[in-house]
C-alpha positions as CSV (number, residue, x, y, z in Angstrom):
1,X,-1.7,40.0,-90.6
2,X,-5.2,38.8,-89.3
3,X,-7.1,41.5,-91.1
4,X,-5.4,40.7,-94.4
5,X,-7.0,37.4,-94.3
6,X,-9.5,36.2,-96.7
7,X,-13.0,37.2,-94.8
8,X,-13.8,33.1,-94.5
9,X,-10.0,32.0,-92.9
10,X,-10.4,35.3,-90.3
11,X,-14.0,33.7,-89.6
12,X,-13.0,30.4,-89.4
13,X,-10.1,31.5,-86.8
14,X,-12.4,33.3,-84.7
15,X,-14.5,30.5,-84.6
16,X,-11.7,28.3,-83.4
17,X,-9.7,31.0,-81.3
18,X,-13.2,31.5,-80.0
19,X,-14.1,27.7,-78.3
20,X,-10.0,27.5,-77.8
21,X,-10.3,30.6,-75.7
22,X,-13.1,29.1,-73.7
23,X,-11.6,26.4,-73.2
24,X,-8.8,28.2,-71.4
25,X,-11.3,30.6,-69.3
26,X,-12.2,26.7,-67.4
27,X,-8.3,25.7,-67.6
28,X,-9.1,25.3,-63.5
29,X,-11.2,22.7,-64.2
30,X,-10.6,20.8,-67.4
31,X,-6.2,21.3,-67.1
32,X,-6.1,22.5,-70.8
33,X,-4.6,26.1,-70.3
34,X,-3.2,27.8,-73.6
35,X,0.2,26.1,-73.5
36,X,-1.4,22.7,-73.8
37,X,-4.2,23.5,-76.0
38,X,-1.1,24.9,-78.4
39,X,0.8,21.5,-78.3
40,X,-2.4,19.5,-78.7
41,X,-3.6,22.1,-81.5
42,X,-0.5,23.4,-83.2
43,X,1.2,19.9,-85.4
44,X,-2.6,20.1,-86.8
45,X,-2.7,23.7,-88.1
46,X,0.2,24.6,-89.4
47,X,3.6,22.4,-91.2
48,X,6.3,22.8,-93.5
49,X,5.7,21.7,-97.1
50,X,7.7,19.5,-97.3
51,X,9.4,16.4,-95.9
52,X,12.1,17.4,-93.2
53,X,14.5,15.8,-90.7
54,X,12.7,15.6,-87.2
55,X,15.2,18.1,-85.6
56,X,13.4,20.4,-88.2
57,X,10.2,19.2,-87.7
58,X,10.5,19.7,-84.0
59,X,11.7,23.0,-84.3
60,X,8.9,23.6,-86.3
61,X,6.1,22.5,-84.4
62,X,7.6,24.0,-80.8
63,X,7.7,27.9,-83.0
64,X,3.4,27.1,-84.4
65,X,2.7,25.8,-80.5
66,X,4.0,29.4,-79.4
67,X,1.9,31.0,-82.1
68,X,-1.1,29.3,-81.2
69,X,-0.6,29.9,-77.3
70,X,-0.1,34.1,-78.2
71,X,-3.4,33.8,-80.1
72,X,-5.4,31.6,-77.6
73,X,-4.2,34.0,-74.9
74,X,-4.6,37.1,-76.5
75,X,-7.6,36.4,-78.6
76,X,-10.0,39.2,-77.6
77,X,-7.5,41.7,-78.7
78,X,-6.9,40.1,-81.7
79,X,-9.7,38.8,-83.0
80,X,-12.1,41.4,-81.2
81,X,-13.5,41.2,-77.2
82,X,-17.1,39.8,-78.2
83,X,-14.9,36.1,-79.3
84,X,-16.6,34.3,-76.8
85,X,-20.5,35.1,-78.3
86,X,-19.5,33.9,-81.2
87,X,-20.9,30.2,-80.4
């Protein structure tokens, strides 16, 4: 799905997947591992169009947060192994 991105969203997300992911390398230090990078990141990239119930909304945001965990964690396979030069 990532390669049949526009050329400027699959930049943007390497950019972002890029500082996310190092970020994550100094999780030691700084306590902001994938899993709460994802919940801090996730309600801000991704929502429902429209207005929903919160039960929905909840749901919602917990499935994006696991999204954005897989992708922090697994970003030099997916987004290619040099994602950390990239800034």
């Amino acid at each position: 799905l990532v390669n049949q991105l526009p050329e400027a969203n699959l930049i943007l997300l390497r950019h972002l997947f890029g500082v996310l992911h190092h970020i994550e390398q100094n999780s030691g230090v700084n306590q902001m591992n994938a899993f709460n990078l994802a919940l801090c990141i996730a309600p801000n990239m991704l929502w429902l169009p429209s207005p929903t119930g919160p039960e929905e909304e909840s749901r919602s945001t917990k499935k994006v947060a696991l999204l954005v965990q897989f992708l922090i964690e697994n970003s030099g396979e997916i987004f290619g192994g040099d994602i950390t030069s990239l800034f």
